[in-house]
C-alpha positions in Angstrom: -8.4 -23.0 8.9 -9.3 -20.7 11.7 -7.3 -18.4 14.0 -9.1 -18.1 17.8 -9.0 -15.1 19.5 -6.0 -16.2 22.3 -3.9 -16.5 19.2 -5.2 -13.5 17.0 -4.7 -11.2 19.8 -1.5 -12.7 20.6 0.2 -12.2 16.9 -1.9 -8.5 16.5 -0.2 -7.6 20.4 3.1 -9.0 19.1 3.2 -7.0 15.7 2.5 -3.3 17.1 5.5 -4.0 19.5 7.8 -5.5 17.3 7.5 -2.4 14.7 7.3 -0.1 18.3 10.9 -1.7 18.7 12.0 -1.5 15.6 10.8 2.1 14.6 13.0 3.1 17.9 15.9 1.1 17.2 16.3 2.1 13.6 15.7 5.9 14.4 19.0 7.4 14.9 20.5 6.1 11.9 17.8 6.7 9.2 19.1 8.4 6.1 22.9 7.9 6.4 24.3 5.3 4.2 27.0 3.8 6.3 27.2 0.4 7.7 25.9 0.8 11.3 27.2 -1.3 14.2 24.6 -1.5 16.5 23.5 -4.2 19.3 20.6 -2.4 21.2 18.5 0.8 21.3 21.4 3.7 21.8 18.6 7.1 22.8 17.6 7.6 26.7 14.3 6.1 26.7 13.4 7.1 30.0 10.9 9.3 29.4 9.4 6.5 27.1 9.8 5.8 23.1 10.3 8.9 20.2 7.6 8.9 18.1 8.0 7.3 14.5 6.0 7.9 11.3 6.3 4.6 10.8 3.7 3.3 13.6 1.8 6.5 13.7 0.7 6.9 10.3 -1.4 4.1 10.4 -3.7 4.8 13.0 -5.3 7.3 10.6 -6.0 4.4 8.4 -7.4 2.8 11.1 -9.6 5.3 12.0 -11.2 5.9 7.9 -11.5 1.5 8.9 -13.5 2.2 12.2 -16.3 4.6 10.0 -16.0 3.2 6.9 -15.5 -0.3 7.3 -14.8 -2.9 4.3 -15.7 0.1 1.9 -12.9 1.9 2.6 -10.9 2.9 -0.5 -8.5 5.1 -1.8 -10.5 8.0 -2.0 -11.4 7.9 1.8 -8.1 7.0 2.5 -7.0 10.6 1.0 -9.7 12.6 2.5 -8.1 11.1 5.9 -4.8 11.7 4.7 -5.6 15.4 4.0 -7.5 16.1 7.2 -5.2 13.9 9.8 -1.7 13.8 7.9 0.7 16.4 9.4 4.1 16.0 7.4 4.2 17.6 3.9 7.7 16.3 3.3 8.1 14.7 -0.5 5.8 11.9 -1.0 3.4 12.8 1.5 3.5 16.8 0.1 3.0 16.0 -3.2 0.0 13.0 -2.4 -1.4 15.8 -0.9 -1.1 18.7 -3.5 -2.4 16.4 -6.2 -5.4 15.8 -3.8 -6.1 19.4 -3.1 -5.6 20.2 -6.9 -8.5 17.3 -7.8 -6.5 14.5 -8.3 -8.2 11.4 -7.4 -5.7 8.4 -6.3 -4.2 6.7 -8.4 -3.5 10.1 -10.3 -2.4 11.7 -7.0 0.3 9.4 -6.2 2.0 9.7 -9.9 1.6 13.4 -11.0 5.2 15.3 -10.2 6.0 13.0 -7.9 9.4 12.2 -7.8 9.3 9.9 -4.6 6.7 7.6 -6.1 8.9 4.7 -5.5 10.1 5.3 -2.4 9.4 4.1 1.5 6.6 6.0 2.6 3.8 3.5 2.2 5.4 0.0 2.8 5.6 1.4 6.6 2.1 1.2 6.1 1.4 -2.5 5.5 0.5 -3.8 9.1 -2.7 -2.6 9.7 -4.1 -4.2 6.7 -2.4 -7.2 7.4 -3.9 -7.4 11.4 -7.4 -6.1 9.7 -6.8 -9.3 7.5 -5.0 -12.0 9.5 -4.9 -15.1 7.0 -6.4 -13.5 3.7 -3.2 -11.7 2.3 -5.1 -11.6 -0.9 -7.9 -9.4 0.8 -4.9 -7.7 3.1 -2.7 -6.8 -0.8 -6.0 -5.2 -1.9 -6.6 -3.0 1.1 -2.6 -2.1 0.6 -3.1 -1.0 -2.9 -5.6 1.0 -1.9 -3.6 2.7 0.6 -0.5 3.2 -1.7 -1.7 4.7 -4.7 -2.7 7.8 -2.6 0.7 9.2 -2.4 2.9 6.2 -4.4 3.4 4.9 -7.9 5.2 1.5 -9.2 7.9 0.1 -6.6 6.8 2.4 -3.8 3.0 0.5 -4.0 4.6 -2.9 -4.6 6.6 -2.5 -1.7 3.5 -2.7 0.6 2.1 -4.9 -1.2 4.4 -7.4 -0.7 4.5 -6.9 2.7 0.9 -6.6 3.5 0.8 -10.3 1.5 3.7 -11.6 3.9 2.3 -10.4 7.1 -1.3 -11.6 6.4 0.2 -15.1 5.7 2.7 -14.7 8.8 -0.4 -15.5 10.7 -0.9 -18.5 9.9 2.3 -19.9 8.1 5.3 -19.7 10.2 7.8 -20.9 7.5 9.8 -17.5 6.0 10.8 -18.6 2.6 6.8 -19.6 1.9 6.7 -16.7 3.3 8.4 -14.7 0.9 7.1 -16.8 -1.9 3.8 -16.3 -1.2 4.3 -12.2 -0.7 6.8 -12.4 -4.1 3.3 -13.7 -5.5 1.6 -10.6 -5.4 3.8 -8.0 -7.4 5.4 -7.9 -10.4 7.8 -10.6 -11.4 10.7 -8.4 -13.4 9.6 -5.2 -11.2 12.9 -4.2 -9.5 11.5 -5.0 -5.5 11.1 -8.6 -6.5 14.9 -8.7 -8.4 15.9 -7.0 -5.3 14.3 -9.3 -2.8 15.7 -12.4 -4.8 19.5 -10.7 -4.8 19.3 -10.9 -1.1 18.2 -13.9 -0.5 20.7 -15.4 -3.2 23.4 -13.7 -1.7 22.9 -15.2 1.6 22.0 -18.6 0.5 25.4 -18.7 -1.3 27.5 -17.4 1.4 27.9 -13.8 0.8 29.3 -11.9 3.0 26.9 -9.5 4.9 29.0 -6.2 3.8 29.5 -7.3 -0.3 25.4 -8.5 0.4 24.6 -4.5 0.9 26.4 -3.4 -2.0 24.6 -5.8 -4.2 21.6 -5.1 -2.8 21.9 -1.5 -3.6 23.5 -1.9 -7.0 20.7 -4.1 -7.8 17.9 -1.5 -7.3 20.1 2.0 -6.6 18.7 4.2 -3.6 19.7 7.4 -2.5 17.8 7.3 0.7 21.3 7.7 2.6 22.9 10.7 0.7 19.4 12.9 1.1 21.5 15.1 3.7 24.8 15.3 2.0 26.5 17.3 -1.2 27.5 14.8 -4.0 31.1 15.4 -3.0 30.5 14.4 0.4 29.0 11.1 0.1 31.1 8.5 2.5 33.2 6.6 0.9 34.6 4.1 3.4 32.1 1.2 4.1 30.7 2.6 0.6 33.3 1.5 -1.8 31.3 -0.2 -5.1 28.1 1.7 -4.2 26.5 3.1 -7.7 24.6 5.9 -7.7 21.0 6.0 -8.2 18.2 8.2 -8.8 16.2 10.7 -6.3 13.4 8.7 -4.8 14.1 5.2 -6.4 14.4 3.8 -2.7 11.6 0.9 -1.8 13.2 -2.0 -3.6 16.3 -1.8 -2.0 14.9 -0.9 1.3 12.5 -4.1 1.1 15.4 -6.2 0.4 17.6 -4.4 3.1 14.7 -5.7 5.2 14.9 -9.2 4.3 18.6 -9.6 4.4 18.4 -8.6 7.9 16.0 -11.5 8.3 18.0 -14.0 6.9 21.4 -13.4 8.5 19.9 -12.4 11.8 19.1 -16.4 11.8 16.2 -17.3 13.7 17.6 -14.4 16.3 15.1 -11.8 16.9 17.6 -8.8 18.2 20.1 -9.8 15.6 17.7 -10.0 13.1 17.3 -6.2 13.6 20.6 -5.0 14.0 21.4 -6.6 11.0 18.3 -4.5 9.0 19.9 -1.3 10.7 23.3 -2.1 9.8 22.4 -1.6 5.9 21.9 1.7 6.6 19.9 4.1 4.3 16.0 3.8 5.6 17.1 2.3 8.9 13.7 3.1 10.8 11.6 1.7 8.3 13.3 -1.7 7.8 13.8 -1.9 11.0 10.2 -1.1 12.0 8.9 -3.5 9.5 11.1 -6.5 10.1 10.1 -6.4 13.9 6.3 -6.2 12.8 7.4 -9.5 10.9 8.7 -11.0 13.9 6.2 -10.0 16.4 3.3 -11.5 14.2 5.3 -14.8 13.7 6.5 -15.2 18.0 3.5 -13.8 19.2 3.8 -11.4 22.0 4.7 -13.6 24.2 7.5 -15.0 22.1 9.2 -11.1 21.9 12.3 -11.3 24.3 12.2 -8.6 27.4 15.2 -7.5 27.3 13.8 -5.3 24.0 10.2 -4.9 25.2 10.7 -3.7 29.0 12.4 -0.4 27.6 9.5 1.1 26.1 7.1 -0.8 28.8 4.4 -0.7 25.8 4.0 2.9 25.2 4.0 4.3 21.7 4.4 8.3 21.4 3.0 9.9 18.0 4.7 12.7 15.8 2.8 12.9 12.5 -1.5 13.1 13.4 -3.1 16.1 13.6 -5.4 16.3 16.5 -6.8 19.6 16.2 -9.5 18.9 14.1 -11.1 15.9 16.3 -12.2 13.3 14.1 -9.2 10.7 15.8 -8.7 9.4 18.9 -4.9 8.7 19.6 -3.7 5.6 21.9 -0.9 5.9 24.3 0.2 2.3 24.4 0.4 -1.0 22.2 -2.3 -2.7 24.1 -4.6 0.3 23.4 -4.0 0.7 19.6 -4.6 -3.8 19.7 -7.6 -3.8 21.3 -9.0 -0.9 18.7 -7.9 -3.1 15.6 -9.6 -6.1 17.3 -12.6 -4.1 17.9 -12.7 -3.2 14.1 -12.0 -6.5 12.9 -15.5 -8.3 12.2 -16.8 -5.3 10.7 -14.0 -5.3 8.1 -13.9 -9.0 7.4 -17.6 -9.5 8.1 -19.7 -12.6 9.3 -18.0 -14.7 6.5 -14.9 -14.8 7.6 -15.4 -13.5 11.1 -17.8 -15.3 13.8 -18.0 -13.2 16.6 -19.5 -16.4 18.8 -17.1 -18.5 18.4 -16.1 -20.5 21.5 -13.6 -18.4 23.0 -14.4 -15.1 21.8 -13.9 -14.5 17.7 -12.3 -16.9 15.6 -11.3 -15.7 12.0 -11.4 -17.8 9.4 -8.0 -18.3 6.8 -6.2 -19.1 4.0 -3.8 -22.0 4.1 -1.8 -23.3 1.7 -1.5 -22.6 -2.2 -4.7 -20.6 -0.8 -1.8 -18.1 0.3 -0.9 -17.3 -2.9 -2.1 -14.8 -5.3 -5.0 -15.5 -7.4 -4.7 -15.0 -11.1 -7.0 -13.3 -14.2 -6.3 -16.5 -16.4 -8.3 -18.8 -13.7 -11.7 -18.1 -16.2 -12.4 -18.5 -19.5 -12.8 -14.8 -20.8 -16.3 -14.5 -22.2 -17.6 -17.6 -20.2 -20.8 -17.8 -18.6 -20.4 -14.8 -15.3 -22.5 -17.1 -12.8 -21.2 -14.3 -9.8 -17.6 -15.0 -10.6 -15.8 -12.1 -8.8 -14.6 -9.3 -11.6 -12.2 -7.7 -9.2 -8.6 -8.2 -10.7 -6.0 -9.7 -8.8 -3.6 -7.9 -7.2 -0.8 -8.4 -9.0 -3.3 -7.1 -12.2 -4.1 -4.3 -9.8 -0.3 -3.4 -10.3 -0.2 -3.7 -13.5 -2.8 -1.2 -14.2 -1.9 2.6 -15.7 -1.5 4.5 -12.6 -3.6 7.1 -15.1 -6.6 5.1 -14.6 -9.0 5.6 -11.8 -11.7 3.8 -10.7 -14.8 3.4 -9.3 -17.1 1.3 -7.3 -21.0 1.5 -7.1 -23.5 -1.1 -6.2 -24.6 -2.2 -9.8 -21.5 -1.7 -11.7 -17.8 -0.6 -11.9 -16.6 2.6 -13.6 -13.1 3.2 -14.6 -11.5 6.4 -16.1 -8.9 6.3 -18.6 -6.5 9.1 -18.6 -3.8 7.9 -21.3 -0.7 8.9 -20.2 -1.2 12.5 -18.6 -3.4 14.7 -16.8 -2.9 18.0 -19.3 -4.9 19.3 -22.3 -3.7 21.9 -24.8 -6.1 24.9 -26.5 -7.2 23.4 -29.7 -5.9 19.5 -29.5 -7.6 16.7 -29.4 -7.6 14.4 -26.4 -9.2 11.5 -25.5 -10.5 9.4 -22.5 -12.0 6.1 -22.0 -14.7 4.7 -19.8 -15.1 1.4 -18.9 -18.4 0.0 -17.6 -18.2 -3.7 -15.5 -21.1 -5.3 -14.0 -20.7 -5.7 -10.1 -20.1 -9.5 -9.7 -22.9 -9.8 -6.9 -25.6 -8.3 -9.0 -24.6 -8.9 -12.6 -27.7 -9.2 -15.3 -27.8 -8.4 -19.0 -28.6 -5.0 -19.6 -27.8 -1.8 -21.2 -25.3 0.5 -20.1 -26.1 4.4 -20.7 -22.8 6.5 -20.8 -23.5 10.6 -20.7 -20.7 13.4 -20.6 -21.3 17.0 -19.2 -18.7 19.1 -20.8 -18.3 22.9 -20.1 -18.5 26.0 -22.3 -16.0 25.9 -25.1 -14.8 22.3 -25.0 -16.0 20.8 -28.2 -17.7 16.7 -27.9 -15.9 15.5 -31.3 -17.9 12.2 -30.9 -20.8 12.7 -28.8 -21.4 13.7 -25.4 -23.9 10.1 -24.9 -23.6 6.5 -25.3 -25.4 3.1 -25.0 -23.7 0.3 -25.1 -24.9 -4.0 -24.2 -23.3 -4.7 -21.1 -23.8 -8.8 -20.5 -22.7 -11.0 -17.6 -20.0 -12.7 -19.1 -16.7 -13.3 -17.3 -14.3 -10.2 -18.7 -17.4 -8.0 -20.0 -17.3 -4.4 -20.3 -19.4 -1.9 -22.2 -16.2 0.9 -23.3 -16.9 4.4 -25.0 -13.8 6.5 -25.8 -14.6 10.3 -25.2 -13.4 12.3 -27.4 -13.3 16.1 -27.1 -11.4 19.3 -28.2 -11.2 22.7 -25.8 -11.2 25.0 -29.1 -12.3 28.0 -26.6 -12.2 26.4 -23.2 -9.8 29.1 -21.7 -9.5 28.3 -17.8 -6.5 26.4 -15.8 -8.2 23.0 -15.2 -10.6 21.3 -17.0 -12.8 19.6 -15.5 -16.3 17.4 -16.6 -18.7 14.4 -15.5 -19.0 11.5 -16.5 -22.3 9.7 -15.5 -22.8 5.6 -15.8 -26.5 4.6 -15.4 -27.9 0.8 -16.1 -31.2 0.7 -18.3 -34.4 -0.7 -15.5 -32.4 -0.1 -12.7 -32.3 3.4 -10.8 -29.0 3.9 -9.0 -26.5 6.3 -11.4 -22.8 6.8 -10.6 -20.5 9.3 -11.8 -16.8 10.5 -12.2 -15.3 13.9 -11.9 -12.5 14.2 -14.9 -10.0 16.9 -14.4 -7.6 17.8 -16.6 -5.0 20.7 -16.1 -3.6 23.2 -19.2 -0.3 22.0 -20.1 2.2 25.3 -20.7 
């Protein structure tokens, strides 16, 4: 099907100020894990909106899509996030140190970091989903690559799923397809998806909306809400039956907190929010997020006045540094619209954007099953390649080792095995394996030539080159495991290339591995 321009801009208009009202709504209460009573916004917004990390954040992603296009990637994304990103508070601190240290994402969102799994990138879902309008498949991938920069496990899922559900919201206006379709794209036993379907259960079966919260939360523990306080201060009233759970573990529950406000707000837009901010805990961010929901599905034009004429469409930034040029920062909702529109058909391209269209730019979308997730099993492994796209699905993409790190070049795709850790130790053996798969739109059989440029006083136990067939089948990959020992190798980090080149053909690619000295 195809969304026209009237519509697009619409829904794109109506997301940005849904999470602007949201983002403010939700602020005052975010990190306290009591049950809010709340019926509108409660700061003095007449000198216009607080800013909110939540909106912000992602108009440094935007930017990275404005120079980079569709071959933006994680490691762009992290170079932005280095140069643009102000905060250095958990997550986004330690995404950041990994970076600076060498770490290329996926490794930077894993290594020490404790708030892998918490909210910081789910906020972050709506520009790939306004990029994407209709292709939630193309919007989850985008997502991914966005996460794993400063996330691991549930924190990535988390924005996942709500890339996938925004990117559908589009063009299916039903919510439980909705969900089903978004539910798709992540794990099945991963604890955002058990925490999702506690919420929605609880409401189909009556639940009250207080006992729904505590299940919620005992379903998926958080400790968002007690980030401020000494154990022994923790509320206890409104918290009665509330378990514990470990620092940083706080996405699944927040994603569900989001969609429990949906269901019991019923249909009612300012409900519908109060209800995400009663919950409590990550208040801003559910909030935010279920209003960028709403907006896509009523349009602009469907969002009620009474909570857009309060911030009379400005949106106010907290967390972009400006110093450095490089990022131009809008002032209003119809500014930072018009800039994602503007970036659109060079991201989707002429396939799925015509720019002539009769009325401006139509997009063309997913409908139906077409919603849902692809999966691996749709080929025969080892059947004839005939172009078939290698890229793994997204919900595959979550499956993989956030120790492995890949690699896109025109011929081929590289990926880096790391095990289970990023240290070495004096005199042990370690091992790391390399992974060689044709690029779908230029697959032949050939050779693939595998070469490793170790430094002084790290021993090649099995070679420093390979060769290996690579063929086009479906599934085919030319491996060599490197193995190696740093008998003298006596500095901090280790660190050594990898380079991939394809027999008759003359583009080379290669990978930086580092390793750092475990004490």
């Amino acid at each position: 099907m195809k969304l026209d321009f009237a519509t697009y801009k619409d829904k794109v208009m109506g997301c940005w100020t849904g999470k602007n009202i949201g983002g403010v709504l939700g602020a005052p209460f975010e990190g306290i894990r009591q049950m809010n009573d709340v019926s509108f916004y409660t700061q003095d917004l007449s000198m216009g909106p607080p800013p909110n990390d939540d909106l912000d954040l992602q108009i440094i992603w935007l930017a990275a899509v404005e120079r980079y296009g569709r071959n933006v990637n994680a490691s762009i994304l992290g170079e932005y996030w280095l140069s643009y990103c102000i905060p250095n508070w958990v997550e986004y601190g330690t995404g950041k140190a990994n970076l600076r240290a060498g770490l290329q994402p996926p490794l930077s969102g894993v290594v020490g970091n404790t708030y892998k799994d918490s909210c910081g990138c789910f906020i972050r879902s709506e520009i790939w989903a306004c990029l994407a309008p209709g292709n939630p498949e193309l919007a989850a991938r985008y997502a991914y690559e966005d996460a794993i920069v400063d996330h691991e496990g549930e924190g990535v899922y988390g924005e996942i799923f709500f890339a996938a559900l925004e990117s559908a919201a589009f063009v299916e206006p039903d919510k439980r397809k909705l969900i089903d379709i978004a539910l798709s794209y992540i794990p099945e036993e991963c604890r955002t998806a058990e925490a999702i379907r506690c919420a929605m259960e609880c409401y189909d079966t009556g639940v009250e909306f207080a006992e729904a919260r505590r299940r919620i939360h005992n379903t998926a523990p958080g400790t968002f809400g007690i980030q401020s306080c000494t154990l022994s201060r923790i509320p206890v009233e409104g918290n009665e039956g509330m378990e514990l759970g470990a620092p940083g573990f706080d996405a699944p529950e927040n994603v569900a907190f989001t969609i429990a406000g949906w269901m019991y707000g019923e249909e009612d837009f300012g409900k519908s929010l109060c209800m995400a901010v009663a919950c409590g805990e990550d208040t801003d961010c559910t909030c935010a997020t279920l209003g960028a929901v709403l907006g896509i599905l009523s349009g602009a034009g469907g969002l009620p006045e009474k909570w857009t004429a309060p911030l009379d469409d400005k949106i106010s930034t907290l967390c972009i540094d400006r110093t450095g040029g490089g990022i131009w920062v809008p002032s209003t909702v119809t500014q930072l619209t018009d800039r994602v529109m503007r970036a659109v058909p060079g991201f989707l391209g002429p396939e799925r954007c015509d720019i002539f269209a009769e009325g401006g730019m139509s997009i063309e979308c997913r409908e139906g099953d077409d919603l849902y997730c692809r999966k691996a099993a749709d080929y025969l492994p080892g059947i004839n390649g005939g172009g078939k796209d290698e890229a793994l699905p997204v919900r595959d993409l979550c499956g993989l080792s956030a120790y492995v790190v890949r690699y896109d070049f025109p011929a081929f795709r590289l990926t880096v095995d790391y095990g289970d850790s990023v240290f070495f130790k004096t005199g042990e053996l370690r091992k790391v394996k390399v992974s060689v798969v044709n690029s779908h739109t230029m697959c032949q059989q050939q050779w693939a030539r595998i070469r490793v440029y170790m430094p002084e006083g790290v021993e090649a136990v099995n070679g420093r080159a390979f060769q290996l067939p690579l063929n086009n089948l479906y599934g085919a990959r030319a491996e060599a495991e490197i193995a190696f020992r740093p008998e003298a190798y006596e500095g901090g980090k280790l660190e050594f290339i990898v380079e991939v080149s394809l027999e008759g053909r003359h583009s080379t690619g290669s990978a930086k591995v580092v390793l750092m000295r475990e004490t």
